[in-house]
N, C-alpha and C positions, 0 to 999 in steps of 0.2 A: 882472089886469094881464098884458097879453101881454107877449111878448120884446122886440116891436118900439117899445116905450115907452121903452126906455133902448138908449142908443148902447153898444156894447158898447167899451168903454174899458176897458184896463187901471187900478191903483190911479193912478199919472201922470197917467191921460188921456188917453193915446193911443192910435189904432187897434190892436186886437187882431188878429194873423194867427196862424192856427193853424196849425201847420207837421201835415201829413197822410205825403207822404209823400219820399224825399230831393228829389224834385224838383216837390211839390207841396203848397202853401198854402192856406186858406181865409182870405180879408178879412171876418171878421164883420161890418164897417159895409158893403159893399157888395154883401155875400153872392156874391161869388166867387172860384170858383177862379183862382191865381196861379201864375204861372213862379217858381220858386225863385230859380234862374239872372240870368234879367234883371226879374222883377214885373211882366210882361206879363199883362192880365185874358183871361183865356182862357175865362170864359162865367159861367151861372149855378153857385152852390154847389148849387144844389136840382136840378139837372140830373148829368147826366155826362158829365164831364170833357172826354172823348175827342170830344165833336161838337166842343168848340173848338181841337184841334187839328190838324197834318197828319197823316195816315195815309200809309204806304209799304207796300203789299202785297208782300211777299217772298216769292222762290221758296226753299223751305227748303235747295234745294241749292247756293244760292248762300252760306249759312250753313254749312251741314254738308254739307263735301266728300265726293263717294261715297270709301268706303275701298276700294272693289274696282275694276277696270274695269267701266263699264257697259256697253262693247259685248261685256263675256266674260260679266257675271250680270246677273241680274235683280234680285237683292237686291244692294244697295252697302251697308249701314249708312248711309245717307242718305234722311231724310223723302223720301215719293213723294208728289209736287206736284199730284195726286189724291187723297190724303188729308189732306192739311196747310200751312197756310199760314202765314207767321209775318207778323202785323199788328205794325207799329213807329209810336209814335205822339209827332211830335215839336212841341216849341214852334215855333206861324208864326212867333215873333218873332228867337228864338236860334239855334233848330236846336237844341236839346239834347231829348233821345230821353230822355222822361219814362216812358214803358212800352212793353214788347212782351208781344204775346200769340201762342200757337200753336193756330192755331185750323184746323177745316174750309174748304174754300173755299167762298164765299159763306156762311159764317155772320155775322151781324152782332157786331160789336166786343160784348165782353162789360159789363154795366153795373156792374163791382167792388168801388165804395165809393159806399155812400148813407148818407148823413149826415142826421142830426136836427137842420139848422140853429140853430131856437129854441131844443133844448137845449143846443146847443155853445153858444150865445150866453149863455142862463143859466149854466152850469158856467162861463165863462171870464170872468164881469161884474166878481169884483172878486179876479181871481189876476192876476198879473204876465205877461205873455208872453214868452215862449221862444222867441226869435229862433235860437238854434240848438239842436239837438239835444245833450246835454252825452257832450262826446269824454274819454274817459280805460280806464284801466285795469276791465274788467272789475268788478263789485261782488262784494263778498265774501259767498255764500252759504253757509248754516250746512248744515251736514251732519245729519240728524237719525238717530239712531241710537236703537232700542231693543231691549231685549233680555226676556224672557223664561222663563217654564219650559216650555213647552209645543214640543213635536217637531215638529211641521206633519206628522204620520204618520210621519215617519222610526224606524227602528227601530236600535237603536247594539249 
């Protein structure tokens, strides 16, 4: 039985979205990637992401101010726009700036999250959906401690 035999609904019945990352969604019934922001479909889930949005190729200096005079050095503490280019990649629908990358110029958009559709569709057929990510207080992690006879070579 493949994946695509069952509509992936929650226990309800309702479309599953799988929240990826703050400002990206998968619609398991229509296998796409989603706008957080406004649930704009921004292309296939089995593709990446990035062809369905805008790209703003950035000059890194216009990000990170040189710290020095440039007409005194040659080094500012500011990316050299022959080595780096900062890629910003925003929803056509909202305009919210779902990722940036800092990349070579002319390298192509990096392909960062691929996804196993069919399995995200099995794993998520009868758990509840998480429409938000849960906000609070750190979790309480246990501290593990033990202790021993043995020196690790120290000598007392």
């Amino acid at each position: 039985m493949t994946s695509k035999a069952f509509p992936p609904h929650n226990i309800e019945g309702a479309i599953v979205n799988v929240l990826i990352t703050e400002y990206l969604r998968i619609n398991l019934t229509t296998e796409k990637w989603e706008c957080r922001a406004c649930s704009h479909e921004i292309g296939s889930a089995r593709e990446n992401y990035k062809h369905g949005l805008l790209v703003h190729n950035r000059d890194p200096r216009e990000v990170h101010k040189p710290l020095l005079d440039p007409s005194k050095y040659e080094r500012t503490f500011s990316p050299n726009p022959d080595w780096c280019r900062i890629l910003e990649f925003y929803c056509p629908s909202c305009g919210t700036l779902v990722e940036a990358e800092y990349l070579p110029p002319g390298h192509p958009p990096t392909h960062d999250i691929e996804l196993d559709i069919d399995a995200l569709k099995e794993q998520w057929k009868d758990r509840e959906e998480v429409k938000e990510p849960p906000v609070g207080a750190e979790p309480v992690r246990r501290v593990h401690h033990h202790h021993h006879d043995h020196d690790h070579g120290h000598h007392h």
